[in-house]
N, C-alpha and C positions, 0 to 999 in steps of 0.2 A: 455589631462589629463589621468593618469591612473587610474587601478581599485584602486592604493594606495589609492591615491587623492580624488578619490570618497568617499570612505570608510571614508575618515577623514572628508569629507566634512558633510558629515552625523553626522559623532560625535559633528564637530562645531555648527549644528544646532542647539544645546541645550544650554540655557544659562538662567541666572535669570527673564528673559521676556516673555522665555518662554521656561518653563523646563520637559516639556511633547511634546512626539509627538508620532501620529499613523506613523507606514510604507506607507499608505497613502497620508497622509500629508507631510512626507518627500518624497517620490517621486514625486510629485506637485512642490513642492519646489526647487528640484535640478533637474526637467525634466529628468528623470530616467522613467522606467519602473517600472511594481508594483514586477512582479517577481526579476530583479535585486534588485530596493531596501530591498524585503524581503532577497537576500543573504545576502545582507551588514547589516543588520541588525543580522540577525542567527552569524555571523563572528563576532559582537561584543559584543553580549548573549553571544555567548561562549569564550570571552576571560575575561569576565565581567567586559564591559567595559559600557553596557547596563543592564536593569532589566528591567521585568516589571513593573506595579505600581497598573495597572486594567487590563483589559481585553481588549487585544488589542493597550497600550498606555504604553511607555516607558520612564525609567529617565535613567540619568546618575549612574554606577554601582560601586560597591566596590571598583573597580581596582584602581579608582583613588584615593582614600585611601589609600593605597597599595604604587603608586607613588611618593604621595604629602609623606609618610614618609619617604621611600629611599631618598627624596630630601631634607627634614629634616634634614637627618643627614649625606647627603654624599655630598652634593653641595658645590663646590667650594668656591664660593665667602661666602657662609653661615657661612662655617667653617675657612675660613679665614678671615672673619670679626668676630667672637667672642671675640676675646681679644679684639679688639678695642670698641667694644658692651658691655663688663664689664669695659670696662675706662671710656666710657660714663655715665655709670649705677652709677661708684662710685664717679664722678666728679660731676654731677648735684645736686643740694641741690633743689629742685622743681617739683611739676608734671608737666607731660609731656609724651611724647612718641618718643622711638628711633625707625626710619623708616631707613631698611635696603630694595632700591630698585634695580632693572633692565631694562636694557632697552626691550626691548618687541614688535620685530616688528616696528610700528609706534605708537607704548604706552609705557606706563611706569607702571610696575607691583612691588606690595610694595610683597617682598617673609620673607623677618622678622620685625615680628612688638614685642616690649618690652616697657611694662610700667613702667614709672619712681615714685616713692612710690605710690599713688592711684590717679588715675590723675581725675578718673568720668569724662570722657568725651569721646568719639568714635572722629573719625578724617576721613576724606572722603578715607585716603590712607588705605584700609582695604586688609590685605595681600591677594590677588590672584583678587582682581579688578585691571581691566584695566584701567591706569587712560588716560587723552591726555598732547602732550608734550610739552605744553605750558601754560598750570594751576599750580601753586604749586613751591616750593621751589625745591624738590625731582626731576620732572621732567625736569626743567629747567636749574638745573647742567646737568646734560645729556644732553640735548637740546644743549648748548653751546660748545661740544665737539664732535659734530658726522659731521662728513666726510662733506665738501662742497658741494659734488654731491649731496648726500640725503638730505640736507637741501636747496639746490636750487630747488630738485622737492618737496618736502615739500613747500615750502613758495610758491609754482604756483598754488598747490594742496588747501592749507589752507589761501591765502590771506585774507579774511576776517576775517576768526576765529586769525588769528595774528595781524591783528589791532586792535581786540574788546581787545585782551589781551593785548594792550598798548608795543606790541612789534615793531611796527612799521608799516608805511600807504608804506613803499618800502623796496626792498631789499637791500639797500644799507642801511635804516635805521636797519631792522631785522640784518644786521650784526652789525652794530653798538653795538645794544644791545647786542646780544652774545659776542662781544670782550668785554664790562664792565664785565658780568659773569667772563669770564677765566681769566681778570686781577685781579679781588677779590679774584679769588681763590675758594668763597663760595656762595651761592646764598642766597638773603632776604629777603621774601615775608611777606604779614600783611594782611591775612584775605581775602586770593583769594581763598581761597575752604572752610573755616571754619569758619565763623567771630570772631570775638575776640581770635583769634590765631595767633604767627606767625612761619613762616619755615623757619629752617635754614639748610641746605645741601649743602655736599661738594663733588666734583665727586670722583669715586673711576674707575680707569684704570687695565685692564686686563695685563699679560703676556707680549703680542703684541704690549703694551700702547693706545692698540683704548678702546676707553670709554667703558666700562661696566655695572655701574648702582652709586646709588650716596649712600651718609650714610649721616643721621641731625636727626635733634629735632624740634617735634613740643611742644611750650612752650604756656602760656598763654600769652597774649599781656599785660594785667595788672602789670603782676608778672614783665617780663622784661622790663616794665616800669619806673615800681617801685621802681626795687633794682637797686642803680647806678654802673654801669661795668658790667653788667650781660651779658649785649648783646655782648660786647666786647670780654667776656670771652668766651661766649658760640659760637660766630664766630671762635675763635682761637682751640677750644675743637673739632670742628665739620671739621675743614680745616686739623687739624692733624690726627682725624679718618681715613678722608680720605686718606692721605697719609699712613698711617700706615697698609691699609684695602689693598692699591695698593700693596705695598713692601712685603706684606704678600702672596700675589696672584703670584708675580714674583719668591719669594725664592720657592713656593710651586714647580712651573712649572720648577725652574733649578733642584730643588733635584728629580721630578719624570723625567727630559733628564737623570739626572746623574745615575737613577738606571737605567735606562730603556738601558743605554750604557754598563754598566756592563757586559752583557752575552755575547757582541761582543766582547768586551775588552778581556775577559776572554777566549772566542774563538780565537780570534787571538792571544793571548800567547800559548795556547795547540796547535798551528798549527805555529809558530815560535819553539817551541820546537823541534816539531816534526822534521821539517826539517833540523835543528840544529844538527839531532842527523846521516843525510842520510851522505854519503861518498862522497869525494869532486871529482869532475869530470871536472873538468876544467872549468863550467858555473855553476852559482849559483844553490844551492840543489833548488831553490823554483822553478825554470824552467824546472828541467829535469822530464820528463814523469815517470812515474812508469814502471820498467820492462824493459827502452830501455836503449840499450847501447851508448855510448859513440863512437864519429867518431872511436878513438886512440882502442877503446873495440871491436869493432866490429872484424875484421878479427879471431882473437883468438875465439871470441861467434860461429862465423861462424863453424870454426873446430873443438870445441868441439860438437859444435852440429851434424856435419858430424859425429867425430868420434863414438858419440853415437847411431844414428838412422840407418847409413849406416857403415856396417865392412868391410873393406877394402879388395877389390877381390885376390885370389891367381893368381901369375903370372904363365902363359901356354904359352910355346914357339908358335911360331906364325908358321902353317902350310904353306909349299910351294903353290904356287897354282899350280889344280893339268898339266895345260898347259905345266908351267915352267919343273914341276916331268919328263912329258913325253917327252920332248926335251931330256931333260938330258939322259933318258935311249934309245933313238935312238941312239944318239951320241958313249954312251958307244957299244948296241950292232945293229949297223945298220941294216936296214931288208935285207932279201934275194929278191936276183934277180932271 
């Protein structure tokens, strides 16, 4: 584990069970030291991601404040589910609540919650609780779509907790139930986290097409009782969100490839130019070196460049040696005897 890890491990210790801790108590806890836990602590006072609260005992700090807004209004799926989040808004004639979720690890976290006229009621999907993946309408569209791996150690992991939820006593059953989800299309729960509720969600798919989080309506169970087609309708309303929530999340990610290609695009036209414009040498301009010449260039390069660096010697008759000189003048005047 690194000191990242640690660090965060620290911050995870805080939660609604228990949202206070000394440096103490969290180094007990994660078997740390009391001097290292007080680093990691100092390191997250000061990014204020900590506070104190009393003397000695700390909460969670501003920053995530700070976070949870940026995520507000710059999160993908957020923003790419709003139109389909005002069709919902203007399609329902009932209270209720539209739950915008994700998937989370091996949870299910509701990140936009919107009430439909006054609904008077809270719903257990309360945005930024963790819920589990097998309670609730919301989570089990999800459930139904994540990868066979993770759901084969999922259901070894959670055997029991997935029969209490009437998903099945085997794995072969647990699949079953998941293939009814993906062939609906939408998931139908009545009163498995809320009594007298029920959930309707439909999964909503990333970029990649792997599952992402789901989009539905929790309604009264009376109401959609009551009014005949309602359910029908509000299946058909919630199965199209979701589609709509997907194709929104794909055009986002083609048009951020498309700009993000732009500046190579536009680099590789000013570098086709460019070459376009070098002198033609017998092998394409985009291969030949900068500065060198050409096999056919070369010898002429060579002699200019002689004739500039080195100037050409004056010619000087070549002296006899002086062996040769001396033969010659005995010849002409031989010595005396």
């Amino acid at each position: 584990m690194t000191t990242a890890d640690r660090v965060l491990a620290v911050l995870r210790l805080f939660s609604m069970e228990r949202p206070e801790w000394t440096v103490e108590a969290a180094a007990g806890a994660l078997n740390l030291s009391q001097s290292t836990a007080y680093q990691y602590f100092r390191s997250l006072i000061e990014a204020r991601l900590l506070v104190a609260s009393k003397t000695g005992r700390y909460v969670i700090g501003p920053a995530i404040i700070e976070l949870d807004r940026q995520m507000r209004r710059l999160d993908p799926l957020i923003g790419g589910a709003a139109p389909a989040v005002e069709a919902l808004r203007g399609s329902v004639q009932t209270d209720g609540m539209i739950l915008l979720c994700r998937i989370y690890g091996s949870t299910v976290m509701c990140v936009e919650q919107q009430a439909l006229r006054q609904p008077g009621f809270d719903v257990s999907y309360e945005r930024g609780r963790p819920m589990p993946l097998i309670r609730g309408a919301a989570s089990k569209a999800i459930l139904a779509h994540l990868q066979p791996r993770f759901l084969r150690r999922y259901y070894n992991e959670n055997t029991q907790h997935i029969a209490d939820a009437n998903l099945g006593t085997s794995w072969q059953a647990f699949q079953s139930a998941l293939r009814g989800f993906r062939k609906a299309g939408v998931c139908v729960t009545e009163g498995e986290l809320d009594a007298g509720f029920v959930g309707i969600s439909g999964p909503v798919f990333g970029p990649d097409d792997e599952i992402l989080g789901s989009i539905g309506l929790v309604l009264r169970a009376a109401e959609v009782r009551g009014q005949t087609g309602l359910r029908e309708q509000m299946i058909e309303q919630v199965r199209q969100a979701g589609r709509d929530v997907s194709m929104a999340l794909q055009a986002n990610a083609a048009e951020l490839s498309t700009a993000s290609a732009r500046p190579v695009a536009r680099g590789a036209a000013r570098l086709q130019k460019k070459v376009a414009k070098q002198p033609s040498t017998g092998r394409p301009a985009s291969t030949r070196a900068p500065g060198k010449a050409t096999a056919k260039e070369l010898p002429a390069a060579k002699k200019v460049l002689i004739a500039k660096k080195v100037p050409a010697a004056k010619k000087v008759p070549a002296k006899p040696p002086k062996r040769a000189a001396q033969r010659k003048k005995n010849a002409v005047f031989p010595a005396s005897q």
